[in-house]
C-alpha positions as CSV (number, residue, x, y, z in Angstrom):
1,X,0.0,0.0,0.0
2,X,2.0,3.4,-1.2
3,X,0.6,5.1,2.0
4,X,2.3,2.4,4.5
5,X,5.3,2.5,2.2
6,X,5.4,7.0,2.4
7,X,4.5,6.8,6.4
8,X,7.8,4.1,6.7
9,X,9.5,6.2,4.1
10,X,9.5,9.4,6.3
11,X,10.0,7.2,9.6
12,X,13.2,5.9,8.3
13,X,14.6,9.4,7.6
14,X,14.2,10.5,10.7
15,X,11.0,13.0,9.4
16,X,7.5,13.4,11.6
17,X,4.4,12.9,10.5
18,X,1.5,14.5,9.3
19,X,-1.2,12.7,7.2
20,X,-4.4,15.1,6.4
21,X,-7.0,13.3,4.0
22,X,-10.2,12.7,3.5
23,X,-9.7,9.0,2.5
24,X,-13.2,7.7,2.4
25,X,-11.8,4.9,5.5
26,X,-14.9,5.5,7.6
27,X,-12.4,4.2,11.0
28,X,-16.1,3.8,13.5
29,X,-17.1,4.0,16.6
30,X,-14.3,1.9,17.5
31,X,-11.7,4.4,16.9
32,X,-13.5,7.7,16.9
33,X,-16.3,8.3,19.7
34,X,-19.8,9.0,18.0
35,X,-18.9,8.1,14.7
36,X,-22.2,6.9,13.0
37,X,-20.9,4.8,11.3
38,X,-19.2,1.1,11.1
39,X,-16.0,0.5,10.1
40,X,-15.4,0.2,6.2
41,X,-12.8,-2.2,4.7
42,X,-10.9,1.2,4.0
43,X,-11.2,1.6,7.6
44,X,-10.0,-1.3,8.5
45,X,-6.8,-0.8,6.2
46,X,-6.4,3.0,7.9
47,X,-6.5,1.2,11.2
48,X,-3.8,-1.0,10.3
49,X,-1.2,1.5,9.3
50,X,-2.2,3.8,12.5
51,X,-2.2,0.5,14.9
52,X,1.6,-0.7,13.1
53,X,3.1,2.5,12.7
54,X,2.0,3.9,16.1
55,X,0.0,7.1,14.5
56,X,-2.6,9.1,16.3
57,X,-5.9,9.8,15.0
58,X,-6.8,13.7,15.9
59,X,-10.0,13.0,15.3
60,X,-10.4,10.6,18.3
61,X,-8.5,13.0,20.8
62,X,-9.6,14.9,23.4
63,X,-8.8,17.9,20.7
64,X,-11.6,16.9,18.2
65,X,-14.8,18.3,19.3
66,X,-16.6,18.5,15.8
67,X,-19.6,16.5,15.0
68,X,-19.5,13.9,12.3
69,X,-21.8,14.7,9.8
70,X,-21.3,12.6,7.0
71,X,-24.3,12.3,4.4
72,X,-25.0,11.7,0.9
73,X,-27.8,12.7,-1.0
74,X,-28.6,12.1,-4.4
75,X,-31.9,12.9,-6.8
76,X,-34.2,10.7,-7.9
């Protein structure tokens, strides 16, 4: 996966961090409190590379105080 391979990339040259995306990986409940949503299969890959590479999520801190307000709407 080229974003495992960038975040181990940067690790390995001694550089931080900073991944800002909107990735469609809906990460849940699990991982961020009130998320509506389950986990996707995008999800579960994000998780992966946070959970190996020992990321944080900002979303599920203490500094995240939005609301998740993910919708789609579409005409018929």
């Amino acid at each position: 996966m080229k974003l495992l391979t960038e975040v181990k990339n940067a690790k390995l040259s001694d550089n931080l961090v900073c991944i800002q995306m909107d990735a469609n990986s809906k990460l849940g409940n699990q991982v961020i409190k009130g998320d509506p949503f389950e986990m996707s299969v995008n999800g579960k890959a994000l998780r992966d590379i946070i959970s190996s590479e020992n990321l944080i999520v900002i979303n599920a801190t203490e500094k995240c105080k939005g609301t998740i307000i993910r919708f789609r709407k579409s005409k018929t």
